[in-house]
C-alpha positions in Angstrom: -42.2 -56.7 16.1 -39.0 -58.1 17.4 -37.8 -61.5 18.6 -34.7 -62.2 20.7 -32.9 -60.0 22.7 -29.8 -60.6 25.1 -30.1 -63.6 27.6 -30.0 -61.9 31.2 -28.5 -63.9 33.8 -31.2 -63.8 36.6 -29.9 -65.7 39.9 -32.7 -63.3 41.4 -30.3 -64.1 44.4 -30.8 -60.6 45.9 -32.0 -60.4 49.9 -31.4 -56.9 51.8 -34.0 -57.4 53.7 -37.2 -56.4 52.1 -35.7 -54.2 49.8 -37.0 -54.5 46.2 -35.0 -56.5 43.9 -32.5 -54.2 42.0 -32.3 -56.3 38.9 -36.3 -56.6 39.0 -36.9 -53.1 39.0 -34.7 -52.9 36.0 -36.3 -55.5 34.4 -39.6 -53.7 34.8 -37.9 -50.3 33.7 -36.2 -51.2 30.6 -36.7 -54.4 29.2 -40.8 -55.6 30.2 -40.4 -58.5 28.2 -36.9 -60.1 28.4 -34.9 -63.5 27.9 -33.4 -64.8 30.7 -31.7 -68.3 32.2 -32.1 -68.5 35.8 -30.2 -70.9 38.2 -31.7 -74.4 37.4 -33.4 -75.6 34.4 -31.5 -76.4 31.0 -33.5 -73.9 28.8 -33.9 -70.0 28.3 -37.4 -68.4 28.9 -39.0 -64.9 28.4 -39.9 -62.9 31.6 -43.2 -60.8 31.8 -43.1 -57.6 34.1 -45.5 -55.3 33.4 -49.1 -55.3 35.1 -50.8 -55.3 32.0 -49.1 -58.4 30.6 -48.9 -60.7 33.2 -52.7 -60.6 33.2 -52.4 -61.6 29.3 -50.3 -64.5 30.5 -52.0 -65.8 33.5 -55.9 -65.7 31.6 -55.1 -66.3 27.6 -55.5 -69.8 26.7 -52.5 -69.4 24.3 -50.3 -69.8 27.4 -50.3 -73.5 29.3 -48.7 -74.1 32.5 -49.7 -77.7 31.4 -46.9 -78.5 28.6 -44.0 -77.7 30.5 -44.8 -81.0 31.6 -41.7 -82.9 30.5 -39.4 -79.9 30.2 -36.5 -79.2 32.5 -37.7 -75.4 32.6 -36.4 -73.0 33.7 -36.9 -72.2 37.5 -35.4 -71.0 41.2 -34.7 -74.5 43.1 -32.7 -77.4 42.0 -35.8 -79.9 41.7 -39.3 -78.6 40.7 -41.6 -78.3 43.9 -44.3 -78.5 41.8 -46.2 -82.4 41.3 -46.9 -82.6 37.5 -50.2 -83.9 38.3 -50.9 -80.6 40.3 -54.0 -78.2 39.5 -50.9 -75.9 39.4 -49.9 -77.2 35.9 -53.3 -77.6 34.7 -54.6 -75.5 32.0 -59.2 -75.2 31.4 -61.2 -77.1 31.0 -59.5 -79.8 33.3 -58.6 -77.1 36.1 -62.0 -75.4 36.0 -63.6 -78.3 37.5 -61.1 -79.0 39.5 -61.7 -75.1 41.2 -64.8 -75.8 40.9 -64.7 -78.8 43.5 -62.0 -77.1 45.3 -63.6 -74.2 46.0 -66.7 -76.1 47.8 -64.3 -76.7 50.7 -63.5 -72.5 50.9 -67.3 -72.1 51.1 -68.3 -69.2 53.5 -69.7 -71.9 56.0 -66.4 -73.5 56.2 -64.3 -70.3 56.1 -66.9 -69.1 59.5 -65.3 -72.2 61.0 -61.3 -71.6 59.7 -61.9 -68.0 61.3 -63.2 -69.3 64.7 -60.6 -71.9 64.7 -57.8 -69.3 63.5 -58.8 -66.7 66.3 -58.5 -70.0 69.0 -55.3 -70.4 67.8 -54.3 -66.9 67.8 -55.3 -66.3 71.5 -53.5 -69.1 73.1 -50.2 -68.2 70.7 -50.6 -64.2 72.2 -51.3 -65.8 76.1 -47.8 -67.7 75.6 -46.3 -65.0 74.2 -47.2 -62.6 76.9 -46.6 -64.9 79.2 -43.0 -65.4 78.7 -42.8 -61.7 78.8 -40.8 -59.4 77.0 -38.9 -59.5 74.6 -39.7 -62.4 73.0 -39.3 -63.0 69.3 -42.5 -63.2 67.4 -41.4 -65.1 64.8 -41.2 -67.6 66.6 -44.4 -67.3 68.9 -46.4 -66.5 66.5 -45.3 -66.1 62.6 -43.7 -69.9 63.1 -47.0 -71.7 64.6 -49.9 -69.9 63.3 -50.2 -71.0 59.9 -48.8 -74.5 60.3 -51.4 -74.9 63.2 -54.2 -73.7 61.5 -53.8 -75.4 58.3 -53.4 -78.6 60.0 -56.8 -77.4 62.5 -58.6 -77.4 59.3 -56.6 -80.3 57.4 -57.1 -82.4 60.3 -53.5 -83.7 61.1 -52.4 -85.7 64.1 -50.4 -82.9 66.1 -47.5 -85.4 66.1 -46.7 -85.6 62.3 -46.9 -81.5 62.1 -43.6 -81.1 62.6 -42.0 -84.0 60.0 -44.6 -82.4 57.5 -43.2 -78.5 57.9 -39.6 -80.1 57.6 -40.5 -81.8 54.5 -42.1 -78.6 52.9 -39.5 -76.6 53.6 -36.6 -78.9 52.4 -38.6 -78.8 48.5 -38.1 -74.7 49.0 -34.5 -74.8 49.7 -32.6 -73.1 46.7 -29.0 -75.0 47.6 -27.6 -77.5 44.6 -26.9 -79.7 47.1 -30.4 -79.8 48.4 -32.0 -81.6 45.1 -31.8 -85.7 46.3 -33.7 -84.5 50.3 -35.6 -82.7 47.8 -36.8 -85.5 45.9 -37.0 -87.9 48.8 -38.8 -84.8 50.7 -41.8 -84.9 48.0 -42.4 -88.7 47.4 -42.8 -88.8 51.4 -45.2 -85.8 51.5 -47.2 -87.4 48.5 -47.3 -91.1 50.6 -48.2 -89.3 54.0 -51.4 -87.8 51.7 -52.2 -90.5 49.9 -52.9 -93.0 53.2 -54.7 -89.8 54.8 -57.1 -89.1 51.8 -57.8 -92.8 52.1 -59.0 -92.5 55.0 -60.6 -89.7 55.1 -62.5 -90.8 51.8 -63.8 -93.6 54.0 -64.3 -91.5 57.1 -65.3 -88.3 56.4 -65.1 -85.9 59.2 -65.5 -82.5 59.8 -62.2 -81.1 58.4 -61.3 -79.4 54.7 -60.0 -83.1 53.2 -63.1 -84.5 54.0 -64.8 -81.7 52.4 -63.1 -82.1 49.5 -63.4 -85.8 49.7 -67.1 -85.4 49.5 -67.7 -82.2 47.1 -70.0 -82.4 44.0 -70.5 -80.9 41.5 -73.2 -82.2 39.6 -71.3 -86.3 38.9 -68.2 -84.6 39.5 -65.9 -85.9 42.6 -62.3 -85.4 42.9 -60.8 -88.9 42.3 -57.9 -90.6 44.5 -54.9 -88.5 43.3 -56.3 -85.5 42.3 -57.4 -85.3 46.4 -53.8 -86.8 47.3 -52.2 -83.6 45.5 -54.4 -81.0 46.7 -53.9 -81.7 50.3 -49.9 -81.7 49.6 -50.4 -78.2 47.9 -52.5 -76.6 50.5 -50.3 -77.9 53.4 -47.3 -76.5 51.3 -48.9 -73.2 50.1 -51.2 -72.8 53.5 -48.6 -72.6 55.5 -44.9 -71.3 54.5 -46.3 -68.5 52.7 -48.7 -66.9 55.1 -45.7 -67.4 58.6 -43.2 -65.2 56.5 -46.0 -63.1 55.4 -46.7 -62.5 58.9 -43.5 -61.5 59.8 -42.7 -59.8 56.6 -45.7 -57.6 57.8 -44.8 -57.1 61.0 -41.5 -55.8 60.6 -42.6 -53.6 58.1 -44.8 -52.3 60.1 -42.9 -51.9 63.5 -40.4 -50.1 60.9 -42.7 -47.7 59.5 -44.0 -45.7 63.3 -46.3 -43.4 61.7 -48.3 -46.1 59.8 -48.6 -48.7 62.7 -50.1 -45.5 64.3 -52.7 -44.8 62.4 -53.7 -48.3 62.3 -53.7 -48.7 66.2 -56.3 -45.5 65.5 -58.1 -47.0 62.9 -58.5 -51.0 63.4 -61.5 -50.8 60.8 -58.6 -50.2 58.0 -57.2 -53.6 58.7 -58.0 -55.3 55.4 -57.7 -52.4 53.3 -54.2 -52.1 54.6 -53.2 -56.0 54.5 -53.7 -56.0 50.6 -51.6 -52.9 50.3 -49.1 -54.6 52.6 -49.1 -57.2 50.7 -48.7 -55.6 47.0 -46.1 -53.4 48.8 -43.6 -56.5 50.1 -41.3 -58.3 47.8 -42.3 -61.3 49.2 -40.4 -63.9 47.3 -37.4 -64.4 45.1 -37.7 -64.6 41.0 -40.9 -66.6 39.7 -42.7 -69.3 40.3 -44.5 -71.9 37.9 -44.0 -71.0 34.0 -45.8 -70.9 31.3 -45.2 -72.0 27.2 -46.6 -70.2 24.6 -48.7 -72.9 22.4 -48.7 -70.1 19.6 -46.8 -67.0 18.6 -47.9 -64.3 20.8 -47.0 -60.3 20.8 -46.1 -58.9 23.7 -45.1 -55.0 24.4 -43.8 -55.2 20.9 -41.6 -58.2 21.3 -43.3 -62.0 19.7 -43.1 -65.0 21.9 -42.8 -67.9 19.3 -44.6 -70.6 20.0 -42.9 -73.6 22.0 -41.2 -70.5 24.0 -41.2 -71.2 28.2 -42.7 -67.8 29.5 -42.0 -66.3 33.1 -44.2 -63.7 34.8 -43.3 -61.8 37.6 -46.5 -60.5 40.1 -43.4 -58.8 42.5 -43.3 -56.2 39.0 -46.6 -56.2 38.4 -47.4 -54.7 41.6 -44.9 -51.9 41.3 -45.8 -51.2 37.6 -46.0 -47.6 38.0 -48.8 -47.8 34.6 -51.0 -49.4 37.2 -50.5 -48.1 40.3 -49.6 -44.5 41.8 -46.5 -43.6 43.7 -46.4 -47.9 43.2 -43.0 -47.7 45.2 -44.6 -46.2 48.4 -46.4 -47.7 51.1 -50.2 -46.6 50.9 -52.0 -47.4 53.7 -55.3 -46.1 52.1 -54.8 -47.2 48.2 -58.1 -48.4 47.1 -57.9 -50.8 43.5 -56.0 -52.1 41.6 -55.8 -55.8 43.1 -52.6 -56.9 43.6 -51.2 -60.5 42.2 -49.2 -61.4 45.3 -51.7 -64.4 44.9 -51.4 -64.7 41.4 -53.9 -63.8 38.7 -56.5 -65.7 36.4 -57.4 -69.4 36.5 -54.0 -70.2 39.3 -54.8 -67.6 41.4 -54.3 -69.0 45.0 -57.5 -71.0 46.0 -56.2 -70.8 49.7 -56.5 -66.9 49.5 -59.4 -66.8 51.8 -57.8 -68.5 54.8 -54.6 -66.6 54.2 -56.2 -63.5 54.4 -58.2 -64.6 57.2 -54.9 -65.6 59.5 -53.6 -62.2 58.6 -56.4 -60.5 59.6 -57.4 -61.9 62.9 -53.2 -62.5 63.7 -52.9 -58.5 63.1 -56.0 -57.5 64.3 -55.4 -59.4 67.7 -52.0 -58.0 68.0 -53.2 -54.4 68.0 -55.6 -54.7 70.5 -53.4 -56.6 73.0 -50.0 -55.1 72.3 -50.5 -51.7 71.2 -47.0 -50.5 72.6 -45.5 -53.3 70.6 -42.3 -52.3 69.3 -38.5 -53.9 67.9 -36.5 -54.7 70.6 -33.6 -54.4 68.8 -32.6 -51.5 65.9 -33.9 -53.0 62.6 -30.5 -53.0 60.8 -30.0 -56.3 63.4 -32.8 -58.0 62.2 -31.3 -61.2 60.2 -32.5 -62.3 56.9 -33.2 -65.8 55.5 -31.1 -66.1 52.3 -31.3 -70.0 51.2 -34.5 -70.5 49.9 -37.1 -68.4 47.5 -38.9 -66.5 50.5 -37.9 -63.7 51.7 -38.4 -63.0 55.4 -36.9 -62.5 59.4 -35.1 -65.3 60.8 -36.5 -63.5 64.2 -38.2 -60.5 65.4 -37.4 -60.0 68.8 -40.5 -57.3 70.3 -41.2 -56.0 73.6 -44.3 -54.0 75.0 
């Protein structure tokens, strides 16, 4: 067993499009459990690649997102995006229950609703589309609104503070050094604008996901003030950002790749079988997320994490670990098993998993059937890239049919 190596430099700054990170792939190749310092955060921290051992990571209680509490960890952005009260740096049995409530308002009754109100959305996004004729960029038809609509359709927010809310989420993912003070401000005004709505909504429950949440049980269990103050911040956040550059990360990946988008005009029934591929198969983010500290000495591929050590994983390597999946650097349509971790693994994988796959399914499903000559309108080497935060993903795809 060895401990220490040579601290990598990982700015993880790299954005050709949705090329797979050089640097990464290395990373995965040669040195599966590394040290690294990445561009904010005073302290060094190990980085997890393979498959195999980001599961250990994500599901062994020796690792707890909870004590980095504190810590100026390492990380991608200038201020933490994360709220240190978040399930997200909760470690069992205190996030168990908190799933366990959380879940209630992802129950297949309510997720029959988010699908009817997600296809709503969709149609009258397409109609304007098509009606302002070709070309017309989808990123911004469709990409842009959908998520942001639907999550606030099922959150229940007044169409007038949508806007102000998406600035403010996007501002805590900006990766600029001179972004950290709007950053700040950005969070405390997100956490306010919650805190008065879950007030409300505690006292007059509707038919929407806070109020769900508001008024899940289990058993004497209740989520109290700010526990249901954070969660709404964190599924605005995650429920919308993530799945509009998905969308368009999917779409040009798909309007690049003719023979593919072929055989799924031909096949429509392979739609969610191809989504998770599609989504193992893009990088869809820069670097990591959220880390981890080892509360105990841990072996991992031959190297020992000591304990007090911050530990990174990366779920971009971990679905191209070539141990896990065939041919992992090709896109397979048809791949059946493993599942891939673009929503993370073990007790913080992504509780809004269900409505994201849900929007991708109905956006892409509705797409084929109503543009099935959709094609770039421009050669894909024009396409530009967003390069100042950690997603990766088309500033605009300009289409025509």
């Amino acid at each position: 067993m060895k401990h220490g190596s040579n601290v990598r430099h990982c700015p993880f700054e790299f954005a050709e499009a949705l090329e797979f990170d050089p640097q990464l792939k290395q990373l995965l190749t040669e040195e599966p459990v590394a040290r690294i310092r990445l561009p904010h955060g005073e302290e060094e921290a190990w980085l997890v690649t393979r498959y195999e051992d980001v599961q250990t990571v994500t599901t062994d209680r020796r690792f707890s997102r909870n004590a980095i509490i504190g810590r100026d960890f390492p990380r991608m952005t200038p201020e933490p995006i994360v709220q240190d009260e978040a399930i997200n740096l909760m470690d069992p049995p205190a996030s168990s229950r908190l799933r366990s409530l959380i879940s209630k308002g992802f129950a297949p009754r309510h997720m029959a609703h988010m699908r009817i109100r997600t296809q709503h959305v969709v149609d009258q996004l397409l109609d304007g589309m098509t009606e302002y004729g070709p070309p017309a960029d989808l990123v911004e038809h469709l990409a842009n609104p959908l998520p942001l609509t639907t999550i606030c359709e099922v959150l229940d927010i007044p169409e007038a503070d949508r806007s102000q809310l998406r600035a403010h989420a996007r501002t805590m993912m900006d990766i600029g050094v001179d972004n950290r003070d709007k950053a700040v401000r950005a969070k405390a005004d997100l956490r306010a604008y919650f805190a008065t709505l879950t007030a409300h909504r505690r006292q007059n429950p509707g038919d929407d996901l806070i109020s769900a949440l508001a008024t899940a049980r289990d058993g004497d269990e209740i989520l109290d003030d700010r526990e249901l103050t954070v969660m709404a911040m964190v599924l605005l956040i995650t429920g919308q950002d993530t799945t509009t550059y998905e969308i368009a990360n999917i779409a040009y990946t798909l309007l690049t790749r003719p023979d593919e988008l072929a055989v799924l005009r031909a096949r429509p029934e392979m739609l969610p079988q191809a989504i998770n591929e599609l989504l193992r198969f893009i990088p869809f983010r820069k670097g990591v997320g959220i880390p981890r500290v080892a509360t105990e000495d841990v072996e991992l591929s031959g190297v020992t994490i000591r304990a007090g050590d911050i530990v990174h994983v990366s779920y971009l390597t971990a679905n191209r670990d070539g141990r896990k999946f065939d041919r992992p650097d090709e896109l397979d349509l048809e791949r059946s098993g493993p599942q891939h971790m673009t929503f993370g693994w073990g007790g913080h994988h992504c509780l809004g998993a269900p409505l994201a796959a849900t929007e991708l399914e109905v956006a892409f499903g509705s797409l084929l059937q109503r543009l099935p000559e959709m094609r770039l309108a421009k050669a894909a080497e024009e396409v530009r890239w967003n390069t100042t935060s950690i997603w990766r993903y088309p500033l605009a795809l300009p289409v025509t049919w």
